[in-house]
NUBA-876417 format. One record per residue (C-alpha): x, y, z; residue number from 1. Coordinates in Angstrom, 3 decimals, m for minus. Example, Ala and Ser with C-alpha at 12.3 -4.5 7.8 and 13.67 -1.06 7.14 Angstrom:
BEGIN
- 12.300|m4.500|7.800|1 $
- 13.670|m1.060|7.140|2 $
//
This chain:
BEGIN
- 176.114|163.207|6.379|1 $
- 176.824|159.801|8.020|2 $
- 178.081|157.263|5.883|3 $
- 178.611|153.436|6.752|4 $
- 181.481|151.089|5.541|5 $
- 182.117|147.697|5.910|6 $
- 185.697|147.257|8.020|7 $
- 187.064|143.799|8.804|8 $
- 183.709|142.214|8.567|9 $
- 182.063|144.861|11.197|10 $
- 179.820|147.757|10.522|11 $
- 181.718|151.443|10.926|12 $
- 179.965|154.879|10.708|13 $
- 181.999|157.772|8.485|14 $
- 182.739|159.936|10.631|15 $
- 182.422|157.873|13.740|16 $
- 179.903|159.226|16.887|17 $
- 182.661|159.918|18.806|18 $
- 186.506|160.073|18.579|19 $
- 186.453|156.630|19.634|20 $
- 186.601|154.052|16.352|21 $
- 184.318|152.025|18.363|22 $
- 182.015|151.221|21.006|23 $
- 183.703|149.156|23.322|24 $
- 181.540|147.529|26.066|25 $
- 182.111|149.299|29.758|26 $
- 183.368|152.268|28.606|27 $
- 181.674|155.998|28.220|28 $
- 180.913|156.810|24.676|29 $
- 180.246|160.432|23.901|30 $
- 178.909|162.118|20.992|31 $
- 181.072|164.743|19.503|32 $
- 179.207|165.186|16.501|33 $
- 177.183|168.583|16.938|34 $
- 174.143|166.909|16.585|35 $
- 171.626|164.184|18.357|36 $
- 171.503|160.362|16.498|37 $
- 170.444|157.307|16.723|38 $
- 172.971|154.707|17.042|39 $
- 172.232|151.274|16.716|40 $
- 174.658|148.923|18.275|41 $
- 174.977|145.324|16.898|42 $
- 176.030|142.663|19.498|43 $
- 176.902|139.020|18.632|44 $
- 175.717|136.747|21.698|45 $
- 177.746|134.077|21.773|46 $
- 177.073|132.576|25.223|47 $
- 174.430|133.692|27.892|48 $
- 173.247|131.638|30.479|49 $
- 172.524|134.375|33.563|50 $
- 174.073|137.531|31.466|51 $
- 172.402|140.791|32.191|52 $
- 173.173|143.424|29.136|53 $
- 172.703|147.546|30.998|54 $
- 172.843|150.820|29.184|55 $
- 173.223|154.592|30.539|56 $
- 172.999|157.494|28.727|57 $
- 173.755|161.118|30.367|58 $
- 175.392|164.326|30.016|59 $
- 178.708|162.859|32.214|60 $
- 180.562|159.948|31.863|61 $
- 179.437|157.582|34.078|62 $
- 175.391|157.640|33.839|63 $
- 173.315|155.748|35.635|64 $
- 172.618|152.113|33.530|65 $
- 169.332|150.141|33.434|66 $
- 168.931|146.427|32.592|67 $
- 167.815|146.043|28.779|68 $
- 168.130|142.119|28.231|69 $
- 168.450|139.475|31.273|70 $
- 168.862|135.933|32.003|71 $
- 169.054|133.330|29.134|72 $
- 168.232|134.505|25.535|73 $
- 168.922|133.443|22.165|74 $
- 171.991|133.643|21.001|75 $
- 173.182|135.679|17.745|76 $
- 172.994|138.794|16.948|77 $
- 170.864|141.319|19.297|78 $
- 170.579|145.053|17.761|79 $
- 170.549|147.372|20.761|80 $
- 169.283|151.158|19.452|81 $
- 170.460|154.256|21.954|82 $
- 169.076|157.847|21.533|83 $
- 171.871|159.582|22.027|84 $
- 171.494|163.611|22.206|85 $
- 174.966|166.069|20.907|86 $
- 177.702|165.792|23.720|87 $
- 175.892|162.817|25.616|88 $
- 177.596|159.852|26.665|89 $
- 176.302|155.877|26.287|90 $
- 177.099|153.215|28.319|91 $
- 176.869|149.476|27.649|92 $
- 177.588|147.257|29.955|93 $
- 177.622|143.178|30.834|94 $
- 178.040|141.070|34.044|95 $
- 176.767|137.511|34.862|96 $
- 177.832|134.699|32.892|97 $
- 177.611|136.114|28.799|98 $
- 179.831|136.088|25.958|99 $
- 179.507|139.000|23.147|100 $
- 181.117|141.049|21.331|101 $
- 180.173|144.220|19.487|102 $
- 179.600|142.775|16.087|103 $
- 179.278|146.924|14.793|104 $
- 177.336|150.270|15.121|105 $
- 175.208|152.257|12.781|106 $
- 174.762|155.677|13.052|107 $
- 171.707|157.819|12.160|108 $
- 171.419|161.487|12.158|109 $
- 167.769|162.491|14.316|110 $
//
Protein backbone atom coordinates (compact mmCIF):
# COMPACT_ATOMS: atom_id res chain seq x y z
CA UNK A 1 0.00 0.00 0.00
CA UNK A 2 1.15 3.53 -0.99
CA UNK A 3 0.83 6.04 1.50
CA UNK A 4 1.38 9.94 1.06
CA UNK A 5 2.92 12.43 3.64
CA UNK A 6 3.33 15.88 3.68
CA UNK A 7 7.42 16.71 3.83
CA UNK A 8 8.66 20.30 3.91
CA UNK A 9 5.57 21.61 2.31
CA UNK A 10 5.85 18.98 -0.80
CA UNK A 11 3.87 15.89 -1.45
CA UNK A 12 6.03 12.39 -0.78
CA UNK A 13 4.77 8.82 -1.55
CA UNK A 14 5.56 5.98 1.41
CA UNK A 15 7.53 4.00 -0.01
CA UNK A 16 8.73 6.19 -2.79
CA UNK A 17 8.43 4.82 -6.81
CA UNK A 18 11.84 4.45 -6.94
CA UNK A 19 14.96 4.58 -4.68
CA UNK A 20 15.15 8.06 -5.59
CA UNK A 21 13.28 10.46 -2.74
CA UNK A 22 12.25 12.41 -5.65
CA UNK A 23 11.65 13.17 -9.12
CA UNK A 24 14.12 15.48 -10.15
CA UNK A 25 13.62 17.08 -13.62
CA UNK A 26 16.24 15.56 -16.43
CA UNK A 27 16.96 12.64 -14.80
CA UNK A 28 15.68 8.78 -15.40
CA UNK A 29 13.22 7.72 -12.82
CA UNK A 30 12.59 4.02 -12.54
CA UNK A 31 10.07 2.08 -10.81
CA UNK A 32 11.33 -0.44 -8.40
CA UNK A 33 8.20 -1.19 -6.88
CA UNK A 34 7.05 -4.70 -8.35
CA UNK A 35 4.16 -3.29 -9.68
CA UNK A 36 2.74 -0.68 -12.52
CA UNK A 37 1.28 3.02 -11.00
CA UNK A 38 0.22 5.99 -11.75
CA UNK A 39 2.27 8.79 -10.65
CA UNK A 40 1.15 12.13 -10.76
CA UNK A 41 3.80 14.74 -10.76
CA UNK A 42 2.99 18.28 -9.42
CA UNK A 43 5.02 21.15 -11.03
CA UNK A 44 4.94 24.80 -9.82
CA UNK A 45 5.38 27.13 -13.04
CA UNK A 46 6.87 29.95 -12.00
CA UNK A 47 8.01 31.58 -15.26
CA UNK A 48 7.32 30.40 -18.94
CA UNK A 49 7.52 32.50 -21.75
CA UNK A 50 8.82 29.88 -24.75
CA UNK A 51 9.30 26.75 -22.16
CA UNK A 52 8.59 23.41 -23.68
CA UNK A 53 7.85 20.69 -20.70
CA UNK A 54 8.84 16.65 -22.53
CA UNK A 55 8.29 13.30 -20.94
CA UNK A 56 9.69 9.65 -21.89
CA UNK A 57 8.81 6.64 -20.50
CA UNK A 58 10.66 3.18 -21.48
CA UNK A 59 12.15 0.10 -20.32
CA UNK A 60 15.97 1.93 -20.38
CA UNK A 61 17.07 4.95 -19.08
CA UNK A 62 17.09 7.34 -21.54
CA UNK A 63 13.57 6.96 -23.52
CA UNK A 64 12.61 8.78 -26.14
CA UNK A 65 10.55 12.23 -24.73
CA UNK A 66 7.56 13.93 -26.41
CA UNK A 67 6.42 17.55 -25.90
CA UNK A 68 3.41 17.64 -23.29
CA UNK A 69 3.01 21.55 -22.64
CA UNK A 70 4.66 24.37 -25.03
CA UNK A 71 5.06 27.96 -25.41
CA UNK A 72 3.44 30.42 -22.88
CA UNK A 73 0.93 28.99 -20.29
CA UNK A 74 -0.39 29.92 -17.07
CA UNK A 75 1.58 29.90 -14.44
CA UNK A 76 1.03 27.79 -11.06
CA UNK A 77 0.74 24.63 -10.50
CA UNK A 78 0.45 22.08 -13.64
CA UNK A 79 -0.26 18.25 -12.51
CA UNK A 80 1.54 16.10 -15.06
CA UNK A 81 0.13 12.17 -14.65
CA UNK A 82 2.75 9.31 -16.14
CA UNK A 83 1.70 5.60 -16.54
CA UNK A 84 4.47 4.12 -15.46
CA UNK A 85 4.63 0.09 -15.83
CA UNK A 86 7.08 -2.16 -12.87
CA UNK A 87 10.86 -1.52 -13.77
CA UNK A 88 10.07 1.40 -16.34
CA UNK A 89 11.79 4.54 -16.29
CA UNK A 90 10.12 8.38 -16.66
CA UNK A 91 11.63 11.20 -17.93
CA UNK A 92 10.73 14.87 -17.48
CA UNK A 93 12.35 17.26 -19.03
CA UNK A 94 12.47 21.37 -19.73
CA UNK A 95 14.34 23.67 -22.21
CA UNK A 96 13.37 27.16 -23.57
CA UNK A 97 12.95 29.93 -21.33
CA UNK A 98 10.71 28.29 -18.00
CA UNK A 99 11.05 28.33 -14.41
CA UNK A 100 9.54 25.26 -12.23
CA UNK A 101 10.12 23.25 -9.84
CA UNK A 102 8.64 19.92 -8.80
CA UNK A 103 6.20 21.13 -6.24
CA UNK A 104 5.63 16.91 -5.33
CA UNK A 105 4.49 13.44 -6.67
CA UNK A 106 1.64 11.17 -5.85
CA UNK A 107 1.73 7.75 -6.33
CA UNK A 108 -1.11 5.33 -7.23
CA UNK A 109 -1.01 1.66 -7.39
CA UNK A 110 -2.82 0.49 -11.18
Amino acid sequence: MIRQRLIAGALSTAPPVSQAASLALGAAYQNTLGYDVLLVVYLNITVNTTGVISLGVGPTSSPAQQTIVTGVTSLGFCPVAIYLPRGYYALLSTSGTITLTVAGQVALPV
